[in-house]
N, C-alpha and C positions, 0 to 999 in steps of 0.2 A: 504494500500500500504506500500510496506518494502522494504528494501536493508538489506544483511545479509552481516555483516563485519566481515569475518572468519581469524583467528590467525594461518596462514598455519606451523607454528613452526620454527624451525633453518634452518632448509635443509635437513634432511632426511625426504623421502616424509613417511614413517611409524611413524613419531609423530606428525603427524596432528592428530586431538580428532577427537573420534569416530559420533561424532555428526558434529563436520566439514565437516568431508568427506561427509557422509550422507544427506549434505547441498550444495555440491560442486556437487555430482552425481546427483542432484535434480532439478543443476539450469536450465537456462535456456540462459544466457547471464552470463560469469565469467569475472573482470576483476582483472587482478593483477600485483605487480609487478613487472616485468618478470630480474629487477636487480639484486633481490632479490631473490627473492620465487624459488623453482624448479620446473621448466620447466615439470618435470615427474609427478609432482600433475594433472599436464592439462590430462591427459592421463588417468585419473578417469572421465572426465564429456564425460556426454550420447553424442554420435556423431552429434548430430542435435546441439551441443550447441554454440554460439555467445565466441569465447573468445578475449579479446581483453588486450594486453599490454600495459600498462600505463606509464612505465618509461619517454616515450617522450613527456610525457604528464603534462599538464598546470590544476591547480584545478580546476577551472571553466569550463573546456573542456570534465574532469573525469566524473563531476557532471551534467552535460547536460545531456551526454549520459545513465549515470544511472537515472536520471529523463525522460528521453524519454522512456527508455525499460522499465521502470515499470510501466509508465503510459500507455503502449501499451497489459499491462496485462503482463510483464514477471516477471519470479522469476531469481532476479537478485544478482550476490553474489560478495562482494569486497575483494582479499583477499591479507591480510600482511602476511610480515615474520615474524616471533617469534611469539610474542602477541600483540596486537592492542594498552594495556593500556600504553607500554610504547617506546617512541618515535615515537611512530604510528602514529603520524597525522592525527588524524580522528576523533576528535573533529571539525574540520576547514571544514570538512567534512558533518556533522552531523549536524551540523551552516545552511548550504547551505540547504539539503537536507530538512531539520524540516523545513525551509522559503517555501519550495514548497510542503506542506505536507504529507513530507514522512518517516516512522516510521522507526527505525535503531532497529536490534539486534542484538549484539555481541557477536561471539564464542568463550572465551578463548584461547590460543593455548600454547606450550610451549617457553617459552623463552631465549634467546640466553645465558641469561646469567646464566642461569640454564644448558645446555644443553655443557655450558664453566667448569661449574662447576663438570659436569657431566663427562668429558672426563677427567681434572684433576684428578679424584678421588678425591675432596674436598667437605668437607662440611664448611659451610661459618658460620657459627655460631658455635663454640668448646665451652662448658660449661669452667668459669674461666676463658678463656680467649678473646673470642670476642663473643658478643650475638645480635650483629647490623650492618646489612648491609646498606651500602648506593648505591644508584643506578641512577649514574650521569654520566656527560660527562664532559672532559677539555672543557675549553673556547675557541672556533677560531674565525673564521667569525661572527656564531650567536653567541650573547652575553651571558652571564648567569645574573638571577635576582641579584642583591647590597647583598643579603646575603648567597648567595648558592655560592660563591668563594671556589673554590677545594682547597684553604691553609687554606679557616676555617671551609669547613668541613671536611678536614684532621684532625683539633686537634681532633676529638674527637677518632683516632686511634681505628677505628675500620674496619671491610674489606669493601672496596671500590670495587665496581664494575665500568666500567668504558667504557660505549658506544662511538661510535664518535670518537674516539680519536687515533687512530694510525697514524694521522701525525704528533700529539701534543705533541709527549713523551717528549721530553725536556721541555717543558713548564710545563708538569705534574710531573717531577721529582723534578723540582725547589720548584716549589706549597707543594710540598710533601714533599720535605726535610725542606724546611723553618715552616712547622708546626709541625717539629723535628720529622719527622718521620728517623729512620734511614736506611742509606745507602747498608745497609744487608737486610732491608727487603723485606721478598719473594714475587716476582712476578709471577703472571702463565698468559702469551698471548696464547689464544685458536685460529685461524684461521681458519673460515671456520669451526664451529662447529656441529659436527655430518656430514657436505659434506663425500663424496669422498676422496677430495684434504685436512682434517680435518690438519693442522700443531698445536701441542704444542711446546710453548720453554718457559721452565723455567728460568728464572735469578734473578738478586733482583736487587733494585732503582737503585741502583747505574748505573747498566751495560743494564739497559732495554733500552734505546737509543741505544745503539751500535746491539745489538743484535736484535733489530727489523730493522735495517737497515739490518743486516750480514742476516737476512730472507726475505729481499723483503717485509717486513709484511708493507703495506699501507695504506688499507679496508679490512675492515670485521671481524676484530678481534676484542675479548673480553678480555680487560685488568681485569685483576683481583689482586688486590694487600694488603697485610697485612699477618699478621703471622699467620694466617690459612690458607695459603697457602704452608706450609713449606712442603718440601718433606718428611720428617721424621714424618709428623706429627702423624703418627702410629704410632712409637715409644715412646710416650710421655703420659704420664698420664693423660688426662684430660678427667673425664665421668661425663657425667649427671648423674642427681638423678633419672631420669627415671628408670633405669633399676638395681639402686642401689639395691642390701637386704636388707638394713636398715631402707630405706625411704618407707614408707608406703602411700599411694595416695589411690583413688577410687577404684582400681582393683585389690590391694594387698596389705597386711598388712607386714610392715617393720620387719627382723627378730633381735632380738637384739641379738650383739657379744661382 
């Protein structure tokens, strides 16, 4: 007995993995976040299938129903936005499920903050100058662990990704300035990444508070912050040795100049 905990991606129902969907058309009973997830994914499962939206929904309530249908013989599939591993809550899930014994497998899917990075045109790692993402949320209601504090893993200045957080900008500005990040550095808020209603706005520390308010921006965005973000970053010298001439690796031998 299984439940398939599928990673339905950003919002565009065309990057779900092909093995998702595959999984999705197969079930038998879907449930997902209908907060979240897009509504036009449902519009892939075979017409006989059980779909049920879970937003209004309590974990032990989710977890019944998925323990009922698959002990009933169904092929039953759970499905997140972006990817399952991160912010997904489906460990607490899987907790439950393993107690009634029932086997979980999960589909990767693409995620938001890839998909942020992707409409930006950025790449979050630049050779020289950043080679470490982090991939965290501000502090609000839920707490953060005694050492994962966004002012100390701001020092290590390198690009921050940033879930959860667009009612917290002031708090994340503070956090971020006090680990001496500076007040020019570039921000990109993605909104709604790969939807329809997709919003980018560019600014830096400083003004990212103002400008998420002057956009209504509330939920749903992907903060991205640090200087690979910079608009000009095209213009700027900085390349790996990947594709150097000089540098020689497995698949090519370096040309000396």
């Amino acid at each position: 007995m299984k439940l398939y905990i599928i990673g339905a991606g950003p919002g565009d129902p065309d990057l779900i993995t092909v093995k998702g969907l595959k999984v999705l058309k197969e079930a038998d009973v879907i449930l997902y976040a209908d907060s979240l997830v897009n509504e036009d994914l449902m519009n892939k499962a075979k017409p006989s299938a059980e779909i049920i939206k879970t937003a209004g929904m309590h974990l032990e309530e989710m977890v019944d129903i998925m323990v009922d249908r698959i002990r009933s013989g169904k092929k039953v599939a759970r499905v997140h936005t972006g990817d399952p591993a991160v912010f997904g809550a489906i460990m607490e899930q899987m907790s439950l499920l393993k107690n009634n014994g029932i086997d979980v497998e999960i589909i990767p899917g693409v995620s938001s903050v890839f998909a942020a990075a992707a409409a930006a045109q950025a790449e979050l790692t630049i050779p020289d100058l950043t080679q470490t993402v982090i991939l965290t949320r501000a502090e609000g209601r839920t707490p953060v662990p005694e050492y994962e504090k966004l002012a100390d893993l701001a020092k290590h200045h390198c690009t921050i990704a940033l879930f959860l957080s667009a009612t917290l900008t002031k708090k994340l500005v503070k956090e971020l300035t006090e680990a001496g990040w500076s007040k020019e550095t570039p921000v990109a808020v993605v909104y709604k990444a790969s939807w329809p209603d997709q919003k980018i706005v560019r600014t830096t520390l400083e003004r990212l508070d103002e400008e998420m308010r002057a956009n209504g921006i509330r939920k749903q965005a992907m903060i991205l912050a640090g200087w690979a973000l910079a608009e000009n970053m095209h213009e700027q010298n900085y390349r790996s040795k990947l594709y150097d001439k000089t540098f020689t690796h497995g698949f090519r031998r370096g040309v000396e100049i």
